[in-house]
N, C-alpha and C positions, 0 to 999 in steps of 0.2 A: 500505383495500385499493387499492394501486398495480395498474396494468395491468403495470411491470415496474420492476423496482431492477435500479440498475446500480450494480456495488460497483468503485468505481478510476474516478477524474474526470481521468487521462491522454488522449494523445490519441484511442485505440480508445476509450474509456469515455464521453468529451465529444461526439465524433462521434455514438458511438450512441445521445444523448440528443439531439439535432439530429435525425434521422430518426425515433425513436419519437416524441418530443414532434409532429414536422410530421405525423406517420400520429395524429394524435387519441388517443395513447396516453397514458392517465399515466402520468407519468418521476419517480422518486426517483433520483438520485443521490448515496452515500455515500463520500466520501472521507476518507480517514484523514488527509490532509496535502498539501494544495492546490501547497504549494512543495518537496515533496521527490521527485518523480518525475523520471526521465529527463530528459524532454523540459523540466521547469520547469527545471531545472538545469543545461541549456543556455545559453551566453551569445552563441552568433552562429550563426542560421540562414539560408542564403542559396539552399535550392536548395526550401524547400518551393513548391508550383502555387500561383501564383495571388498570391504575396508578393513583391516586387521589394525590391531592395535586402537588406539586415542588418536580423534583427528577433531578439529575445532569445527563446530558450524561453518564459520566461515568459510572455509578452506575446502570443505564438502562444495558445499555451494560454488565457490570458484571453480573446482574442478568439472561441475558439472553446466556450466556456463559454458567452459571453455570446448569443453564438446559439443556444446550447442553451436559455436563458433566454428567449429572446423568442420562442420556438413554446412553451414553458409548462412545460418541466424546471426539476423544482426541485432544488439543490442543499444538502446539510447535508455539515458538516466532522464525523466521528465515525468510531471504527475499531467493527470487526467481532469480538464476543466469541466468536458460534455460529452457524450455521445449520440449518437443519431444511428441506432441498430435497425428500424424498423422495415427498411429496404432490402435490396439485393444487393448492394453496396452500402459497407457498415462503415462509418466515418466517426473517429476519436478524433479528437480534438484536444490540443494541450496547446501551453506559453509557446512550445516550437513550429507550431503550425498545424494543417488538418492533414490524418493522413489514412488514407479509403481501405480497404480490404474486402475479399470475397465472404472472409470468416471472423470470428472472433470469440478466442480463449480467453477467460476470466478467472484471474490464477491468483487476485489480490489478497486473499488470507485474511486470517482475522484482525482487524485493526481499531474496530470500534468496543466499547466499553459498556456492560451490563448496567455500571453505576454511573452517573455524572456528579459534578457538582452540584451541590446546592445553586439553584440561577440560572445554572448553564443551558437548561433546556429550556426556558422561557426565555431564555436573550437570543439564543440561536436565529442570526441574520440582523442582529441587531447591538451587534458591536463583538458579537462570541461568534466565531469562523473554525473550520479545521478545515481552510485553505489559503494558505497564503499569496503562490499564485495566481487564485482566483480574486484576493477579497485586498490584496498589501496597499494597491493604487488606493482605494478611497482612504487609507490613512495618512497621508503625504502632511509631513509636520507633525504628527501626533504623537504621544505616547502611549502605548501594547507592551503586552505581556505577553509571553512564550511560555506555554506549559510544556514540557518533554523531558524524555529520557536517552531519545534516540539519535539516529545519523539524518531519519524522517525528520526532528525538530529541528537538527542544527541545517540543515537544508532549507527549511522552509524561515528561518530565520533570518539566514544570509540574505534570501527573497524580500522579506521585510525589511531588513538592515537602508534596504535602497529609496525606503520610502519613509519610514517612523525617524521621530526627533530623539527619540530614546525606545529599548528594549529590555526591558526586566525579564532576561531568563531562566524561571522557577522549571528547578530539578529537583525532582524529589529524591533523588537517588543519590550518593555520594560524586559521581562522575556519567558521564555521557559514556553511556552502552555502545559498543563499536568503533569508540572515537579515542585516541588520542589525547588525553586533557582535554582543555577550552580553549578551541583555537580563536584569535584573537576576531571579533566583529565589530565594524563601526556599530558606534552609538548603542551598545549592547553591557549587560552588568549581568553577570552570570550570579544565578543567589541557590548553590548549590544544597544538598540537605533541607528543604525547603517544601512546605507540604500547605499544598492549595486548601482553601477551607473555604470559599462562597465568592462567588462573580457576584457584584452587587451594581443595582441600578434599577429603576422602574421601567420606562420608557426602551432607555437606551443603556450601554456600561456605561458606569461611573468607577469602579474601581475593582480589585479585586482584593481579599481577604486573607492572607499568608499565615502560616507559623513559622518563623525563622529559626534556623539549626540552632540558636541559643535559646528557641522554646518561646521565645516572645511574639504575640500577636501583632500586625501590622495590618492594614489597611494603604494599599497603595493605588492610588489615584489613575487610571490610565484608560482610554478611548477604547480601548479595542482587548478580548483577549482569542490569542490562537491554540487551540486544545490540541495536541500531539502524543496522548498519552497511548502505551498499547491494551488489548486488552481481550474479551473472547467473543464478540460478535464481528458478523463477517464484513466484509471492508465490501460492502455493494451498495454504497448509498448515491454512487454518481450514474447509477444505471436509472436512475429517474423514475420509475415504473416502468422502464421500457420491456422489462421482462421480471416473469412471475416469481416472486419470494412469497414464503410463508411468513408465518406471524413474526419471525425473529432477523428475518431479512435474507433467510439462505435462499440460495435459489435451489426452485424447483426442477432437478434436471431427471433424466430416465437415465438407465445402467450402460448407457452410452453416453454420458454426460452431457447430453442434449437438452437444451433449453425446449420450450417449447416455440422459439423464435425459431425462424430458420436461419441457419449459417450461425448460432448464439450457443456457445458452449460453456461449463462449468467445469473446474478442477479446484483440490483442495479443500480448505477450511473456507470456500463457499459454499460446498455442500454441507448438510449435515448429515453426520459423521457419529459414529459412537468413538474412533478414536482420531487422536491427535499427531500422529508421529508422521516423520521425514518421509518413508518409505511407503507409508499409504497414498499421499501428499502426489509423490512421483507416479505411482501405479495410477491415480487417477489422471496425471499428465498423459502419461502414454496411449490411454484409452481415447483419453478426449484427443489427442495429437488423431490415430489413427481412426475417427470420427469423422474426423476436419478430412483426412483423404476421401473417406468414401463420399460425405458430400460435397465435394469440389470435385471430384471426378465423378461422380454418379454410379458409382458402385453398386455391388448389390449388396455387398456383405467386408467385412471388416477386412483389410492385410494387413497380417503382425508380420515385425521385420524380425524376423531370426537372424538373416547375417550381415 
């Protein structure tokens, strides 16, 4: 039993483990993909407080991880299959096991996409997934498709790799964002430059529809596809309805980042936001961090840690 999980290790999520962990709180932090977030995916930041000079997303982010570490958060890389918030004990659920908390930070950013394919939202559950550890088992022999550009695709690949006969994985982009080259996957064909154009199937997939970097149409044949692309809607679709979003899915929190659940909190590019940047991102960590104090200890009113 954690005092509070915080699911999205971005900058609202890393921040808010800095101030829970300093308040004697125990901090799990669950991240799906350490190197696929906004801010990691950044290559030149020059205006965040307190940074001089040019420093890399990533490197922001590490730094401010690593502080979350040394007041006593601990961090696991693992995505989120379920949740179960409606109690007084809030239970996530991931491939590593369940694990309970008093509270719960919701720090996952924007991940979901205004546009989809052509398909993809009529097959959605019926061969088109954007979960690999929740969906890989029922492909066991089959051939899938991997859409991505991130450290999120090449993770949730590796996931499939243990289950698909084959992997065609479509980048649209010249190279995997965060990553190193194409590191080598069983039973995997990376088809980089590569730009999705229609999930097709009636029923169920039957194939998916490509332009390949030499500009030629293709149609390639395969059971299953898994959609990893990034994009500007908020990444809250595993919270079930279990707490209130508006029309576009952000959650409905009050200027304490409070959910209307109890013990259910918001930060970041879950809320809606007129802006986008690093340093909002964090300010809303810290508020919802010192949220999570006053209701786990019953406060009456807020403590900011000045020293």
């Amino acid at each position: 039993m954690y005092d509070v999980i915080i699911i999205g290790g971005g900058p609202a999520g890393a921040t808010a483990a800095i101030y829970t962990a300093r308040a004697n709180l125990s901090t799990l932090v669950l991240d799906k993909a350490p190197g696929a977030g906004a801010l990691a995916l950044t290559h030149k930041i020059a205006n965040y407080p307190g940074v001089t000079g040019q420093i890399s997303g990533r490197e922001l982010l590490d730094t401010i991880r690593a502080q979350a570490e040394e007041f006593g958060a601990k961090f696991e890389t693992t995505s989120i299959t379920a949740v179960d918030l409606e109690g007084d004990t809030k239970m996530v659920f991931t491939p590593d096991g369940m694990f309970e908390s008093k509270a719960v930070i919701v720090a996952t950013g924007s991940k979901g996409r205004n546009r989809m394919l052509p398909g993809e939202e009529r097959l959605l559950g019926r061969g088109v997934s954007t979960c690999a550890t929740c969906d890989g088992a029922f492909y066991q022999g089959k051939e899938v498709a991997v859409i991505g550009d991130s450290e999120e695709a090449l993770e949730e690949a590796a996931a499939l790799a243990k289950f698909a006969s084959k992997i065609h994985f479509i980048v649209p982009r010249p190279d995997l964002q965060g990553v190193d080259g194409f590191p080598p996957l069983d039973n995997t064909t990376y088809l980089p430059r590569t730009r999705p154009l229609e999930v097709v199937g009636e029923e169920k997939v039957t194939g998916i529809r490509i332009k390949t970097a030499a500009g030629a149409e293709e149609l390639l044949p395969v059971d299953g596809v898994f959609v990893f692309l990034s994009g500007s809607k908020p990444g809250t679709d595993f919270l079930q309805d279990q707490v209130p979003l508006d029309e576009a899915g952000f959650m409905q929190l009050d200027p304490f980042m409070q959910s209307a659940v109890p013990g259910v909190f918001g930060a970041g590019e879950v809320r809606r936001s007129p802006v986008k940047q690093a340093v909002v991102a964090a300010a809303d960590g810290a508020i919802a961090a010192m949220a999570v104090d006053k209701f786990i200890n019953r406060r009456e009113s807020l403590i900011p840690q000045y020293k």
